[in-house]
N, C-alpha and C positions, 0 to 999 in steps of 0.2 A: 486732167479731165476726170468727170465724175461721172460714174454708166449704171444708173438705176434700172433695174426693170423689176415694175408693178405688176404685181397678179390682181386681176382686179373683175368683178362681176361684172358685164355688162350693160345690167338694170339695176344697178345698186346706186342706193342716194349718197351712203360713206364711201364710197371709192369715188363718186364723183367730187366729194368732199376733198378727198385727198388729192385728187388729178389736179382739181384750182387749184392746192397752195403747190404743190411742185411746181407746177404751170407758171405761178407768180414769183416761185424762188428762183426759175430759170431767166426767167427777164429779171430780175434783178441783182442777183449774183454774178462777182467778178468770174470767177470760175467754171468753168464749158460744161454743163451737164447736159449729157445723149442720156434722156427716157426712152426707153425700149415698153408699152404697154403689153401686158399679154393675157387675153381672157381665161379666165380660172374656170373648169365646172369640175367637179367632182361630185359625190354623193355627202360626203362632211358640208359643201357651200352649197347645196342644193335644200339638205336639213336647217342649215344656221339661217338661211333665210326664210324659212316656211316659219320658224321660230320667231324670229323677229318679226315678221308680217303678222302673228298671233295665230297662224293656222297649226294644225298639227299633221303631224309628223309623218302620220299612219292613213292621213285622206289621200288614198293613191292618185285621185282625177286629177287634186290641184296640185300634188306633185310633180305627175306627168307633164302637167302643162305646164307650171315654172322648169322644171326641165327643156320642157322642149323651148320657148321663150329666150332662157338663158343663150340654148343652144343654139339658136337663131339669129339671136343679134351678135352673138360670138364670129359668127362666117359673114354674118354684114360686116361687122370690126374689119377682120381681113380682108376680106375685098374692098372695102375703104382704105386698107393702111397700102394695098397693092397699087397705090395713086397719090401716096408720099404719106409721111409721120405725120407730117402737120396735121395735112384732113384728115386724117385717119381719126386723130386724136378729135378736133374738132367737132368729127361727126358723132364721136362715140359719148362725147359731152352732150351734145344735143339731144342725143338717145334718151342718154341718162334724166336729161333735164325733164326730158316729155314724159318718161314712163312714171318717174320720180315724186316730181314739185307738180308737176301738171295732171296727173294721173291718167294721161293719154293711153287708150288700151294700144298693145303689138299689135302690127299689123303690117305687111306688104307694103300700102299706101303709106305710113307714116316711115320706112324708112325709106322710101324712092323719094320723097316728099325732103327730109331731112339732108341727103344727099344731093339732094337738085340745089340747095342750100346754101351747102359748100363748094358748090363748084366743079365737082367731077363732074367725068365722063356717063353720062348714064347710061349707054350703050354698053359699055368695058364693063361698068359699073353689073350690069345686071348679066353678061356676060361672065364674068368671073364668080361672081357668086354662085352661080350652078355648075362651076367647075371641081373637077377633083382636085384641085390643086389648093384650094381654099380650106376640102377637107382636112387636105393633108398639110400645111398651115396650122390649121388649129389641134391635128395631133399633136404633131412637132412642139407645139405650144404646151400640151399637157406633161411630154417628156422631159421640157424645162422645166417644167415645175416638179416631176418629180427627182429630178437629178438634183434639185437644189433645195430637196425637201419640203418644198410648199405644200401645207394640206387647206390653208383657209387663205380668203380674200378678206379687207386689202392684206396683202405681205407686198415686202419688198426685198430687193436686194442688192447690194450698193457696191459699188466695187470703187476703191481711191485707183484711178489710172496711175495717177503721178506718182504710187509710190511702184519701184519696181518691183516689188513685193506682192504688187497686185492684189493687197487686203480685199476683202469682200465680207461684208458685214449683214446677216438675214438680221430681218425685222418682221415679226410676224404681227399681226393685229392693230387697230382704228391706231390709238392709245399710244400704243410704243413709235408709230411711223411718225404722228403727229407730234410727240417729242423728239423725234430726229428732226422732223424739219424746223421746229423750231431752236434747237439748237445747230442748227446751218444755216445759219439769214447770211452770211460772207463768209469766205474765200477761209479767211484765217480761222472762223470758229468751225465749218467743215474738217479741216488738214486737224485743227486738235482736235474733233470729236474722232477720229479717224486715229491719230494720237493716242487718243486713251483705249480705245479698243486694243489695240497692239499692245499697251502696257499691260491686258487684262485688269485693268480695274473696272471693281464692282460696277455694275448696272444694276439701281436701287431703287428706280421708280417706281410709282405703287401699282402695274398695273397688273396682278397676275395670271389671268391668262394671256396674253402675251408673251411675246420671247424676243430676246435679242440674242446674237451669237454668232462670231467669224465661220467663217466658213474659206 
């Protein structure tokens, strides 16, 4: 078995990019891959997106408020994933899809709306959400990511079950994640990409700010 878990922005269009092709590589691969999603904020993904949106860096209002945004559809995520991985996942795509390709503004109603969707509980649903237990959730979630050195979204983090060795391979950035998944389309190019990491050989792709690296 193969146990991924993605750090990944909540309103970001590249992590939603990446969630489909895992999403497709898990329905199609011989091989059992459990994704683990886990919302990333920090102040480095909070900057690289104000960046790429063309804002800068130094407007504290629109800062504040993709902060706060991030951090909002973050404790939605968890209260979605507290009602199974699937929806969790499902709903967090549809987020994406609306804030993203749609340019739907945040808001309360569009994620009740989004959730009514999938099928939860809406009661549980907006119950949990105003609980501590969601804050403390999406701490828990930032402590992962620093115990496993995540500072940017998407990263990933890939662990081979099958070998007792329990390799675990970080992938940080668009570029480097999206050349793992495409060299794991099956079973057997997964077990040898997994292979060559443990032999240490070179990882030479052009991308470089990106990283790859056992762990």
């Amino acid at each position: 078995m193969i146990e991924i878990y993605l750090f990944i922005n909540p309103i970001g269009d590249r992590c939603l990019n990446i969630e489909k092709q895992i999403t497709e590589l898990m329905k199609k691969n011989d091989l059992k891959i459990q994704l683990r999603l886990i919302p990333l904020m920090n102040l480095h993904t909070v900057s690289d997106l104000l960046i790429r949106e063309g804002l800068s860096k130094k407007d504290i209002r629109k800062r504040n408020k993709l902060s706060d945004n991030i951090y909002s559809a973050a404790l939605d995520v968890k209260a979605a994933q507290l009602q199974g991985k699937k929806r969790g996942r499902i709903f967090l795509m549809k987020l994406q899809e609306e804030l993203t390709k749609k340019k739907t503004t945040y808001s309360e109603e569009l994620v009740y709306r989004l959730f009514s969707e999938v099928g939860g509980d809406m009661e549980t649903f907006i119950e949990d959400r105003a609980s501590d237990l969601v804050k403390e959730l999406f701490i828990a979630d930032q402590q992962i990511a620093r115990d496993m050195n995540i500072t940017k979204h998407p990263s990933a983090v890939i662990y081979n079950c099958a070998n007792d060795a329990g390799t675990g391979v970080r992938v940080e950035g668009f570029s480097a994640i999206k050349y793992v998944i495409n060299a794991c389309k099956s079973r057997e190019s997964m077990l040898r990409f997994f292979k060559t990491q443990e032999n240490s050989e070179i990882f030479s792709q052009d991308f470089p700010d990106d990283h790859l690296s056992l762990i």
